[in-house]
The first five atom37 places (N, CA, C, CB, O) and aatype in JSON, in Angstrom:
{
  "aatype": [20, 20, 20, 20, 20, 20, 20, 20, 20, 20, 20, 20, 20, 20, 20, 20, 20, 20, 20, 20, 20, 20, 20, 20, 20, 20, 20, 20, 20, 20, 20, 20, 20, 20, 20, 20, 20, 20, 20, 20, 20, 20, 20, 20, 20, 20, 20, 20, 20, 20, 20, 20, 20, 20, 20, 20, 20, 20, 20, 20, 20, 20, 20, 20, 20, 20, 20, 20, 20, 20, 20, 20, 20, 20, 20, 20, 20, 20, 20, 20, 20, 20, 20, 20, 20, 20, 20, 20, 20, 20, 20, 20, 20, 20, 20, 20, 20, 20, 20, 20, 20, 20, 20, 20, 20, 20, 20, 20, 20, 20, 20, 20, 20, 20, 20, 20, 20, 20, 20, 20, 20, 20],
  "atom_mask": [
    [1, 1, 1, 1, 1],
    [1, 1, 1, 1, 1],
    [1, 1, 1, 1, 1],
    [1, 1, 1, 1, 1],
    [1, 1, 1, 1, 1],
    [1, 1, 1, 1, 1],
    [1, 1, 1, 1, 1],
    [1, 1, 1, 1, 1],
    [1, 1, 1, 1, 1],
    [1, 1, 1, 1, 1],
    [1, 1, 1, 1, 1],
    [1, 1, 1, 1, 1],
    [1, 1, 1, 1, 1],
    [1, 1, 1, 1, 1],
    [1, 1, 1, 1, 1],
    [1, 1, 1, 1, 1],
    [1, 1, 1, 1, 1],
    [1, 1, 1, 1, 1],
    [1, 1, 1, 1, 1],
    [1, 1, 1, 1, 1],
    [1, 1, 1, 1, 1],
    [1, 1, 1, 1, 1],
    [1, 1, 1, 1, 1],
    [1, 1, 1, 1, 1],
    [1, 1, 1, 1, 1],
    [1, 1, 1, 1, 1],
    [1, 1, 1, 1, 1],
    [1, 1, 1, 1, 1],
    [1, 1, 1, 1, 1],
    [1, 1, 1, 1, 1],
    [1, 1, 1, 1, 1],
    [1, 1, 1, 1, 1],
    [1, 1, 1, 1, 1],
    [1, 1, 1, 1, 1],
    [1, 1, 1, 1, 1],
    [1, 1, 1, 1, 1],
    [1, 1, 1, 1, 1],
    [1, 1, 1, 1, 1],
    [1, 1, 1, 1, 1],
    [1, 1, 1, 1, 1],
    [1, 1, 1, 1, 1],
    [1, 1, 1, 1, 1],
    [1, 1, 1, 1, 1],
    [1, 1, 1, 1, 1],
    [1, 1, 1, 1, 1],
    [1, 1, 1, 1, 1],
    [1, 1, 1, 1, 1],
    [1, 1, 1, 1, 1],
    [1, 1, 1, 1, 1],
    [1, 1, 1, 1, 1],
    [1, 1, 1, 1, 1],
    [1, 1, 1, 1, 1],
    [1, 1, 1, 1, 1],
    [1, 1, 1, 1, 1],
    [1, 1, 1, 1, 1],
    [1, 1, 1, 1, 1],
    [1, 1, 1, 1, 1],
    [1, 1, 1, 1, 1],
    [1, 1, 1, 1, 1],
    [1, 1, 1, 1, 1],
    [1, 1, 1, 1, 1],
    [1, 1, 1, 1, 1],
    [1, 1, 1, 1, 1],
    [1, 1, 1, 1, 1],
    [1, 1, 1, 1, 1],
    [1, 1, 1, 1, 1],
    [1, 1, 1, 1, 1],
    [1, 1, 1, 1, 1],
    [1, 1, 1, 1, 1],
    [1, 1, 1, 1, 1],
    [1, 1, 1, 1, 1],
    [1, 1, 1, 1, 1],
    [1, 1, 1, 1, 1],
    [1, 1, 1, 1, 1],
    [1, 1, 1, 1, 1],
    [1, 1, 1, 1, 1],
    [1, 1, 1, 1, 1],
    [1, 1, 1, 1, 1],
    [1, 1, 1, 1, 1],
    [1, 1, 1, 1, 1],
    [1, 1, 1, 1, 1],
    [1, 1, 1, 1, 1],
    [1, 1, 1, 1, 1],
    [1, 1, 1, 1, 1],
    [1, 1, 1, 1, 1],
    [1, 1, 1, 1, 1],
    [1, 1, 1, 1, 1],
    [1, 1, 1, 1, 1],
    [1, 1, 1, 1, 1],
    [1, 1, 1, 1, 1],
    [1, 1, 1, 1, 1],
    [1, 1, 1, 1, 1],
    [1, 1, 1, 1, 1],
    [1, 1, 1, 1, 1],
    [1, 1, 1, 1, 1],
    [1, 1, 1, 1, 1],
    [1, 1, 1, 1, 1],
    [1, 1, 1, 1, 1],
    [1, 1, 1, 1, 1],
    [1, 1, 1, 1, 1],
    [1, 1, 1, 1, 1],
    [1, 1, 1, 1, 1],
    [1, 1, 1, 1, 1],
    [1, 1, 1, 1, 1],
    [1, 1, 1, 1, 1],
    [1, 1, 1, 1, 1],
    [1, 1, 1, 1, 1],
    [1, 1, 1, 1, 1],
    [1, 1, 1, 1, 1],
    [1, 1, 1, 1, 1],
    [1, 1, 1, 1, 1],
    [1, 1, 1, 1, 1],
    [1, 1, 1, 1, 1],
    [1, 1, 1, 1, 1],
    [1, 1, 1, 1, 1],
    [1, 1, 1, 1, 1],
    [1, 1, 1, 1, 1],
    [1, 1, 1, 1, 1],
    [1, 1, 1, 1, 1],
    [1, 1, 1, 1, 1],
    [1, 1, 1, 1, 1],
    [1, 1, 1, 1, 1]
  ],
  "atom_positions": [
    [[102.2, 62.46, 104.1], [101.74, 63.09, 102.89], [100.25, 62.85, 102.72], [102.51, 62.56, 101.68], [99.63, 61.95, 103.28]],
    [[99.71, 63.79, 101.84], [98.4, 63.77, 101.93], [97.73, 62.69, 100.42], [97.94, 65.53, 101.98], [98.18, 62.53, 99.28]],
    [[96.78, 62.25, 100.96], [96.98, 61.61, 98.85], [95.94, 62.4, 98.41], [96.51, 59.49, 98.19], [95.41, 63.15, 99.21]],
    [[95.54, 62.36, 97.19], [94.89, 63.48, 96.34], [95.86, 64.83, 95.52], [93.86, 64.17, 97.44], [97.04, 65.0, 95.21]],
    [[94.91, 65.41, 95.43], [95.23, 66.49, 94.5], [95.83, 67.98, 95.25], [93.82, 66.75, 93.67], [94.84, 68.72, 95.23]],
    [[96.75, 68.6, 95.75], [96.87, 69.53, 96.48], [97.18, 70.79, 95.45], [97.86, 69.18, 97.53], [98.28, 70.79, 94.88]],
    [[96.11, 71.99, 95.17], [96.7, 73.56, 94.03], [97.26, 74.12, 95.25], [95.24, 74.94, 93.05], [96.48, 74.21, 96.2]],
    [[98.33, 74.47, 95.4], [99.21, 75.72, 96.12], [99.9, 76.74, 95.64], [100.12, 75.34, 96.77], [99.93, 76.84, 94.41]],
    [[100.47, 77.52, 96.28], [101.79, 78.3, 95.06], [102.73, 77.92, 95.04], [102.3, 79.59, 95.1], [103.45, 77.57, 95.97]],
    [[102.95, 77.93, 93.58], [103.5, 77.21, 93.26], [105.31, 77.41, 93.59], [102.93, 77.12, 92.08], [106.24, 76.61, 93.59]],
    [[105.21, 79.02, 93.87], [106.41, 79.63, 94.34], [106.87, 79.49, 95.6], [106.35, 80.81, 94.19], [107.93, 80.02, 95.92]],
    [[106.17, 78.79, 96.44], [106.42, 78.49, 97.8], [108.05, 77.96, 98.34], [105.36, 77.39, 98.06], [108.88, 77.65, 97.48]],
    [[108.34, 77.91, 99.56], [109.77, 77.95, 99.69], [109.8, 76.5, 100.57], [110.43, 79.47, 100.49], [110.85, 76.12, 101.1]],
    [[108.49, 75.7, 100.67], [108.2, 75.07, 101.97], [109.46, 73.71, 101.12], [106.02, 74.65, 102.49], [110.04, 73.88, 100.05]],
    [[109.55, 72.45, 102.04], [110.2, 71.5, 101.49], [109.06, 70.55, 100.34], [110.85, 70.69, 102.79], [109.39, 70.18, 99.21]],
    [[108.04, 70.35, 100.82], [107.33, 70.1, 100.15], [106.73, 70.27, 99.02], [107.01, 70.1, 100.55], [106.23, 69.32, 98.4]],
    [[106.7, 71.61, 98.58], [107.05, 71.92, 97.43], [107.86, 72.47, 96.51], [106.61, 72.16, 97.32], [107.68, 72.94, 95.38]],
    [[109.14, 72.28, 97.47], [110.12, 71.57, 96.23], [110.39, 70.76, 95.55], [110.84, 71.39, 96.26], [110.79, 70.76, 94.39]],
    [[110.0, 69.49, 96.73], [109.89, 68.3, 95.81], [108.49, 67.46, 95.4], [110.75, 67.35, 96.43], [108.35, 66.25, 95.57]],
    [[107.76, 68.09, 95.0], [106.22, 67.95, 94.31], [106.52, 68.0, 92.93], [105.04, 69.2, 94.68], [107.16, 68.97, 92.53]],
    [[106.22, 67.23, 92.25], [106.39, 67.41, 90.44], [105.01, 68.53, 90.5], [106.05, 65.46, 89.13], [103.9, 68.7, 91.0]],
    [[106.02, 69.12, 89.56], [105.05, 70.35, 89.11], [104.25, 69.84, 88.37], [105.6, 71.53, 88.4], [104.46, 68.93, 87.57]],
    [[102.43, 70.88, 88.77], [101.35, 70.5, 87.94], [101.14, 70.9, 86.6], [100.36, 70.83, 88.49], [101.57, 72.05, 86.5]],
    [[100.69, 70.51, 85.48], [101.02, 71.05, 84.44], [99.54, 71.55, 84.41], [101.72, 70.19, 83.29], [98.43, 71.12, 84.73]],
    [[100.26, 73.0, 83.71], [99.1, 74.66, 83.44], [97.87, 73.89, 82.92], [99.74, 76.17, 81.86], [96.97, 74.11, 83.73]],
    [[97.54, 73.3, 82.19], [96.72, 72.44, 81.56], [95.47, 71.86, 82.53], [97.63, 71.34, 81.04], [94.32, 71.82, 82.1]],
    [[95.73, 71.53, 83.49], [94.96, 70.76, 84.61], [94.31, 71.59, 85.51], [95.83, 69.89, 85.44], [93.11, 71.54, 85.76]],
    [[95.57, 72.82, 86.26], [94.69, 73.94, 86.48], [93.29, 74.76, 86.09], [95.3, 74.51, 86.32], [93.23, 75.15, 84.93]],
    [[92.31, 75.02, 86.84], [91.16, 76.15, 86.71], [91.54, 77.12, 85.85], [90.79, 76.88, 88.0], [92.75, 77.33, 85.84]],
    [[90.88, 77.76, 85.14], [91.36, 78.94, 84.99], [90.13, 79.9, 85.9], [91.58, 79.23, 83.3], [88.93, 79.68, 86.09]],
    [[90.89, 80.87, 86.29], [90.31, 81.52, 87.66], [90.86, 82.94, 86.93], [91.1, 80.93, 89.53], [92.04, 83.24, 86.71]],
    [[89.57, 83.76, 86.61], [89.95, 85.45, 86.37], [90.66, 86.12, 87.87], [88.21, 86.48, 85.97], [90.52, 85.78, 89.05]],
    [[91.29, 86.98, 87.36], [91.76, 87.86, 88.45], [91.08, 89.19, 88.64], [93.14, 88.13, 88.26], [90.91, 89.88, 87.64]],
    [[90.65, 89.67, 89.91], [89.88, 91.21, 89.42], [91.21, 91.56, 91.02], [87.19, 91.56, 89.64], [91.65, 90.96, 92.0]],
    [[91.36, 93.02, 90.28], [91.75, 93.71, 91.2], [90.56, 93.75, 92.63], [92.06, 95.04, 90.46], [89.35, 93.53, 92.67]],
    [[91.69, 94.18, 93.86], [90.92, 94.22, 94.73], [91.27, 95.33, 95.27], [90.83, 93.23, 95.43], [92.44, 95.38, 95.65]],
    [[90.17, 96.84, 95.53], [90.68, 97.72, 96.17], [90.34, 97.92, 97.28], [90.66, 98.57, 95.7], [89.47, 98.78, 97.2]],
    [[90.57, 97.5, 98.91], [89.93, 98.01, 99.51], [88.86, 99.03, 100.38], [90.25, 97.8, 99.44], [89.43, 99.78, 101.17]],
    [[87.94, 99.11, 100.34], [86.97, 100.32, 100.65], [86.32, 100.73, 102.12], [85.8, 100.08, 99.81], [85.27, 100.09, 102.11]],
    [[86.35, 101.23, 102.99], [85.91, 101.19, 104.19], [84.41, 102.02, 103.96], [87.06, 101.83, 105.25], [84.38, 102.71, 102.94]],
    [[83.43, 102.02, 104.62], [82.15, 102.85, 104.1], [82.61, 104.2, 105.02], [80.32, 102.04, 104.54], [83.6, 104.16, 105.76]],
    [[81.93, 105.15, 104.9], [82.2, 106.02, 105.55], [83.71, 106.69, 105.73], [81.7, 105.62, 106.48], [83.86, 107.88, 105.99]],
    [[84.42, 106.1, 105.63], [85.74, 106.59, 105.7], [86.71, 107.36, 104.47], [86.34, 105.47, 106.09], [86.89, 106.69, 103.45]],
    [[87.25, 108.53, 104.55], [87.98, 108.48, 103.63], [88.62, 108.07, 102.69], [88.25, 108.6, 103.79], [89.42, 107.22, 103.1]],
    [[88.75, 108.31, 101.04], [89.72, 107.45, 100.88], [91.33, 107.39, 101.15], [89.55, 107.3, 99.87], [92.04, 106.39, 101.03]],
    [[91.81, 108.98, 101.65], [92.93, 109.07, 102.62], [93.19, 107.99, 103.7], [92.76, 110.26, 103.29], [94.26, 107.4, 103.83]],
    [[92.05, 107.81, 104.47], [92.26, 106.64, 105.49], [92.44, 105.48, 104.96], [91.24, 106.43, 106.37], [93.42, 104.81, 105.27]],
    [[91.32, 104.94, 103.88], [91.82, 103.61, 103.7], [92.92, 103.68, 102.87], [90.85, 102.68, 103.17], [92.88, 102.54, 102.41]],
    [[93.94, 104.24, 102.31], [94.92, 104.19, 102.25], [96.09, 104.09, 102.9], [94.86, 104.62, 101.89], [97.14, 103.87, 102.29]],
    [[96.01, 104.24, 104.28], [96.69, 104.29, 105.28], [97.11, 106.0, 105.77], [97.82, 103.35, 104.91], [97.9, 106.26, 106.69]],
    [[96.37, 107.06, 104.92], [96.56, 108.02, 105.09], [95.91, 108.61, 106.3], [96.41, 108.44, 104.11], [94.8, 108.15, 106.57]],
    [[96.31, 109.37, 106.95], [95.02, 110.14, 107.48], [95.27, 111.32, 107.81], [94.38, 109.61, 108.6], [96.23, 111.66, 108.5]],
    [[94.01, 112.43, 107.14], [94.16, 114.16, 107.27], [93.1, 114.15, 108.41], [93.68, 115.34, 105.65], [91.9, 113.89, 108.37]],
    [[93.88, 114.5, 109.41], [92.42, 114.82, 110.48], [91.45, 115.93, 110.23], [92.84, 115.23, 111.99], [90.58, 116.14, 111.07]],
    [[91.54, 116.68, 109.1], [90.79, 117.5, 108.15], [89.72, 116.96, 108.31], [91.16, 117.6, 106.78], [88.82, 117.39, 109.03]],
    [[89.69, 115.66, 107.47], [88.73, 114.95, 106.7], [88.24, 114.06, 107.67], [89.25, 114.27, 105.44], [87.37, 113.37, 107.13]],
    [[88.44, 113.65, 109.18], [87.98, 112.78, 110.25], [87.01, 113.85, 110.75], [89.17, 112.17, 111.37], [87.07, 115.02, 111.15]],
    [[85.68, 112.51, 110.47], [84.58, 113.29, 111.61], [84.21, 112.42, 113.03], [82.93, 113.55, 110.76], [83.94, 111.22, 113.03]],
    [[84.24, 112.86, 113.64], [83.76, 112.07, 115.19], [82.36, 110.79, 115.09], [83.05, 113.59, 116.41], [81.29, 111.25, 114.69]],
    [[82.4, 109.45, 115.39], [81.13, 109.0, 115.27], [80.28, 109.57, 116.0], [81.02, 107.84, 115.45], [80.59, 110.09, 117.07]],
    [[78.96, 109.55, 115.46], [77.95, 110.13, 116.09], [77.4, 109.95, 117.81], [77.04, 109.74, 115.23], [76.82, 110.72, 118.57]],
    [[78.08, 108.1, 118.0], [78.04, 108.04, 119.01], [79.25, 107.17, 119.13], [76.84, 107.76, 119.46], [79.79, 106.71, 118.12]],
    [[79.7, 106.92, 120.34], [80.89, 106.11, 120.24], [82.02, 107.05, 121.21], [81.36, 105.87, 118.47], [82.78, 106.47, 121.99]],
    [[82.03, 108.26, 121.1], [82.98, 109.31, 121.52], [83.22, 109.05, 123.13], [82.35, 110.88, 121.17], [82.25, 109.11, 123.89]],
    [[84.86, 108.7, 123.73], [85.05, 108.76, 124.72], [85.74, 109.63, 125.28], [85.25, 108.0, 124.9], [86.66, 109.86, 124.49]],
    [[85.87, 110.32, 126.28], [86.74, 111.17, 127.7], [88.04, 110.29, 127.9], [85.69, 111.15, 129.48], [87.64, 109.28, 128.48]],
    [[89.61, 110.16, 127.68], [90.38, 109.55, 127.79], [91.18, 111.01, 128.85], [90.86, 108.83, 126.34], [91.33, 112.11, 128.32]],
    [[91.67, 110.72, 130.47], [92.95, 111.47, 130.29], [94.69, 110.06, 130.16], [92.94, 112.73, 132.07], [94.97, 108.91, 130.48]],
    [[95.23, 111.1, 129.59], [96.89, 111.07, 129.15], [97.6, 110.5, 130.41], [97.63, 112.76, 128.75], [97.7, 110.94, 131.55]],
    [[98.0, 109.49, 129.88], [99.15, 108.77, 130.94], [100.41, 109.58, 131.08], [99.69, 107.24, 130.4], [101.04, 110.11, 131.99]],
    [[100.51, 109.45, 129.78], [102.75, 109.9, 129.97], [102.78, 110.78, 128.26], [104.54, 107.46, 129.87], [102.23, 110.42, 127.22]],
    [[103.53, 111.84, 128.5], [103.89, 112.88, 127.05], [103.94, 111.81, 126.19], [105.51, 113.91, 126.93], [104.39, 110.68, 126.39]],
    [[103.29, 112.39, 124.98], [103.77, 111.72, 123.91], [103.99, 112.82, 122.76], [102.79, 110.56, 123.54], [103.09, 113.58, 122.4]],
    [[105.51, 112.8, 122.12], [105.75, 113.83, 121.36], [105.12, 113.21, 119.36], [107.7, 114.2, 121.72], [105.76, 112.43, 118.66]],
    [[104.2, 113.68, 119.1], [103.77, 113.04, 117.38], [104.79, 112.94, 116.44], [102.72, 113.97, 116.51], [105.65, 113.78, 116.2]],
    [[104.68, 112.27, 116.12], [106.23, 111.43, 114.64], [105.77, 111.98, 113.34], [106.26, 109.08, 114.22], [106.44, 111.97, 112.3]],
    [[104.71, 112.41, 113.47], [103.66, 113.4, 111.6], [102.97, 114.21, 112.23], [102.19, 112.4, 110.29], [102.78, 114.47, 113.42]],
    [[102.52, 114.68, 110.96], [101.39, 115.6, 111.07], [99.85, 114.36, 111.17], [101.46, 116.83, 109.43], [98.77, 114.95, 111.21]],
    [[99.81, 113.53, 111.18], [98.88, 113.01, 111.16], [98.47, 112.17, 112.52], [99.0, 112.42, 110.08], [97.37, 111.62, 112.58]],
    [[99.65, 112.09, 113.87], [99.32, 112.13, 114.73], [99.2, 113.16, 116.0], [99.68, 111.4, 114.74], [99.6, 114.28, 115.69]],
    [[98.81, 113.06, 117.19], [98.38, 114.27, 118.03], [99.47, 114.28, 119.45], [96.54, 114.06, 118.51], [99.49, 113.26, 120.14]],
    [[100.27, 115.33, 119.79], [101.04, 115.46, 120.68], [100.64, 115.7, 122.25], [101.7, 116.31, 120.21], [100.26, 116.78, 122.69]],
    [[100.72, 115.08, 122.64], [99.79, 114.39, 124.17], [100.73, 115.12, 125.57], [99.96, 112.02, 124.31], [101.92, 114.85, 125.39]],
    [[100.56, 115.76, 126.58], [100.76, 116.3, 127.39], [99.9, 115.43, 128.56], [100.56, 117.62, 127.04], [98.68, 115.28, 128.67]],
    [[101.1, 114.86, 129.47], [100.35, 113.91, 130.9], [99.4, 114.6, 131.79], [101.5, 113.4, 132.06], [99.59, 115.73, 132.24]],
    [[98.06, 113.64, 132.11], [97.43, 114.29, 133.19], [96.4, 115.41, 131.86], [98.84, 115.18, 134.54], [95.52, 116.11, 132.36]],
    [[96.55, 115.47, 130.72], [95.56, 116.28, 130.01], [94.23, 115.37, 129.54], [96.33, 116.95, 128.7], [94.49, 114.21, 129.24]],
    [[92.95, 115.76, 129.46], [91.88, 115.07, 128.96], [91.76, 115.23, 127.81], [90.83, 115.28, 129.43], [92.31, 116.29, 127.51]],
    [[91.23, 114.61, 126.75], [90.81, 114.87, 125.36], [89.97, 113.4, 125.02], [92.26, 115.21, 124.27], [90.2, 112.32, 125.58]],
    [[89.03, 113.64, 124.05], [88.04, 112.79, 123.54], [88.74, 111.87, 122.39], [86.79, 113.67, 122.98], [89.65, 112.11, 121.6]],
    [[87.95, 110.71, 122.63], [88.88, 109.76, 121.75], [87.44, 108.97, 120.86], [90.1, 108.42, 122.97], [86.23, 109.05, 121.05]],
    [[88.03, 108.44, 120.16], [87.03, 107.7, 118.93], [87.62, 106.8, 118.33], [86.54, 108.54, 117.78], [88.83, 106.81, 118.56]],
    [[87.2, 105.81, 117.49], [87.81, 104.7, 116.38], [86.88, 104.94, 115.35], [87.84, 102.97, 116.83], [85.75, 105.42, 115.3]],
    [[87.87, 104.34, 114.33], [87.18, 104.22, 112.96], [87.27, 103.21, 112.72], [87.53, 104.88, 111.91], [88.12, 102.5, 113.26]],
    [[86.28, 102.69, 111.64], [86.11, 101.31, 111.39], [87.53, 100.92, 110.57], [84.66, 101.02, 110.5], [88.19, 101.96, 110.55]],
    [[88.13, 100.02, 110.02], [89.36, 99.43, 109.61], [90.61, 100.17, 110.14], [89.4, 99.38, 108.13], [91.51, 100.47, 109.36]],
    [[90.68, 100.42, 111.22], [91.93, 101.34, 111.81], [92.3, 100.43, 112.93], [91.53, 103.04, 112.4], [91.55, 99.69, 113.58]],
    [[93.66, 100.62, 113.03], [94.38, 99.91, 113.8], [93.96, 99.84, 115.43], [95.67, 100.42, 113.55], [94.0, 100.95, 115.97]],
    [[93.64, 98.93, 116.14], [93.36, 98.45, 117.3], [93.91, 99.53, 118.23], [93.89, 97.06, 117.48], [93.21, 100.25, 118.94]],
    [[95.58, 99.57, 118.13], [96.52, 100.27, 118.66], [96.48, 101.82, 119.19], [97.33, 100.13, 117.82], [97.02, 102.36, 120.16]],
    [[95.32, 102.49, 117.78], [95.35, 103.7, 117.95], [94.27, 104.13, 118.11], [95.88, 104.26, 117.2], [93.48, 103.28, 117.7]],
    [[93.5, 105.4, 118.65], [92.49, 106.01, 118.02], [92.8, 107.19, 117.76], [91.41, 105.98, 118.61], [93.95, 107.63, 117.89]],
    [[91.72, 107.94, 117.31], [91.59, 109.14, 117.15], [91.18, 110.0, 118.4], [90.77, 109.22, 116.17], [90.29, 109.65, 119.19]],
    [[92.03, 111.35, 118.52], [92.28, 111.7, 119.89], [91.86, 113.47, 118.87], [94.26, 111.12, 120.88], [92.1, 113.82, 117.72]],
    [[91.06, 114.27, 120.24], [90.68, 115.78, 119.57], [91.04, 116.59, 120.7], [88.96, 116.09, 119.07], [90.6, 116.38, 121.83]],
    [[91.72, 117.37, 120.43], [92.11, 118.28, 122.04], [91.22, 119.92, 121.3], [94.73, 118.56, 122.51], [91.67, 120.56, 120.35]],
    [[90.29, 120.17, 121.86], [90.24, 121.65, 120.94], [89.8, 121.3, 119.33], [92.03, 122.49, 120.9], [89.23, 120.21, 119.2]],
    [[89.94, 121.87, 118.43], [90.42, 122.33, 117.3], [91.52, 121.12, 116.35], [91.14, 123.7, 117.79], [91.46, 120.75, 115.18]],
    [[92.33, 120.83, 117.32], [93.1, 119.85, 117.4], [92.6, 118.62, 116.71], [93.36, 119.68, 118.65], [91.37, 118.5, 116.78]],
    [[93.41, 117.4, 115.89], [93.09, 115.95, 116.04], [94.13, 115.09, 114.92], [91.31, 115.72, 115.7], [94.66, 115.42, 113.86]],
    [[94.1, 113.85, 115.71], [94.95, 113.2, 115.17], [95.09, 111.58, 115.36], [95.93, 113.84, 115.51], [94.1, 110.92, 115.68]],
    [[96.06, 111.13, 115.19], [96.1, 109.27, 116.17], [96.65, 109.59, 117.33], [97.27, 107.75, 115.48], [97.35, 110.61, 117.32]],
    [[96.55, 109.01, 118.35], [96.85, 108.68, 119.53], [97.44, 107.43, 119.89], [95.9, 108.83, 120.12], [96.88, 106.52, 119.28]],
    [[98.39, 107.01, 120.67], [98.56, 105.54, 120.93], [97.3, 104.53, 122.08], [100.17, 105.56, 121.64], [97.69, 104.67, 123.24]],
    [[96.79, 104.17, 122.06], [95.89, 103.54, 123.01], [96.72, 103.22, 124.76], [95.4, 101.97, 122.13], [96.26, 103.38, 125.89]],
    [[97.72, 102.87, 124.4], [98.79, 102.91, 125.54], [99.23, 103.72, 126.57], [99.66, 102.85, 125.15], [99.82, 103.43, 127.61]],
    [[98.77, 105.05, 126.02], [99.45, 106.19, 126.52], [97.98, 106.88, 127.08], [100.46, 107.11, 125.24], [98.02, 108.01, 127.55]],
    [[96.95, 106.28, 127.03], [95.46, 106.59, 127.59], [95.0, 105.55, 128.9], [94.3, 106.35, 126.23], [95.19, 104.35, 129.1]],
    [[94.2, 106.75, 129.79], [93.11, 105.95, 130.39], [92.07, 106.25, 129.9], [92.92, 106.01, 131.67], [91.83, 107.44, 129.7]],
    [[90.96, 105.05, 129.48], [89.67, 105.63, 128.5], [89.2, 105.4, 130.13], [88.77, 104.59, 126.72], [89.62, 104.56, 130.93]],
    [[88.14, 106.52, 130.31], [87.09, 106.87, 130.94], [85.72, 106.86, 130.62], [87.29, 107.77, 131.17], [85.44, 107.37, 129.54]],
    [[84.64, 106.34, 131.39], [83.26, 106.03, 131.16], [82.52, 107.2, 130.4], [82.59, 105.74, 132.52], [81.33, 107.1, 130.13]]
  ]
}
């Protein structure tokens, strides 16, 4: 055990704080709460919502790669892009977007892509 003073939550499931005598409200900080909304710069607020209209996706200015397609991939939404093996298309990331995916443009076309299902090319 640690000695001193430990603030945790207080809702925790650990063993340890179960059996901790609870601190009384009194002793606690008081600490304002502000909402927190996340904001990405440049990005939609569709995207940082977890949304994404490839409408509203623009290509970075620089950054844009030549990926061809490993193996079909059939899209699960409208918000990802349906991949045909052995096809080329340009790929990109956006800042707070998942590692996993990028953004893939065939044509006219665009959407997420799986990173998996690409060879990125120089």
């Amino acid at each position: 055990r640690f000695s001193g003073t430990f603030v945790g939550n207080a809702e925790s499931a650990s063993p340890a704080a179960a059996t901790s005598p609870p601190v009384a409200a009194a002793t606690l900080p008081a600490v304002p709460t502000i909402p927190v909304v996340p904001t990405i710069v440049g990005v939609p607020n569709s995207m940082a919502e977890g949304v994404l209209n490839p409408n509203e996706v623009k290509p970075p200015a620089s950054g844009t790669r030549r990926a061809r397609v490993l193996y079909d991939y059939e899209a699960a939404d409208s918000t990802e892009l349906a991949l045909l093996a052995d096809e080329m298309i340009t790929v990109y990331s956006l800042p707070g977007m998942d590692p996993d995916w990028l953004i893939g443009e065939r044509g006219n076309q665009k959407g997420k892509v799986p990173v998996t299902y690409l060879e990125l090319l120089s």
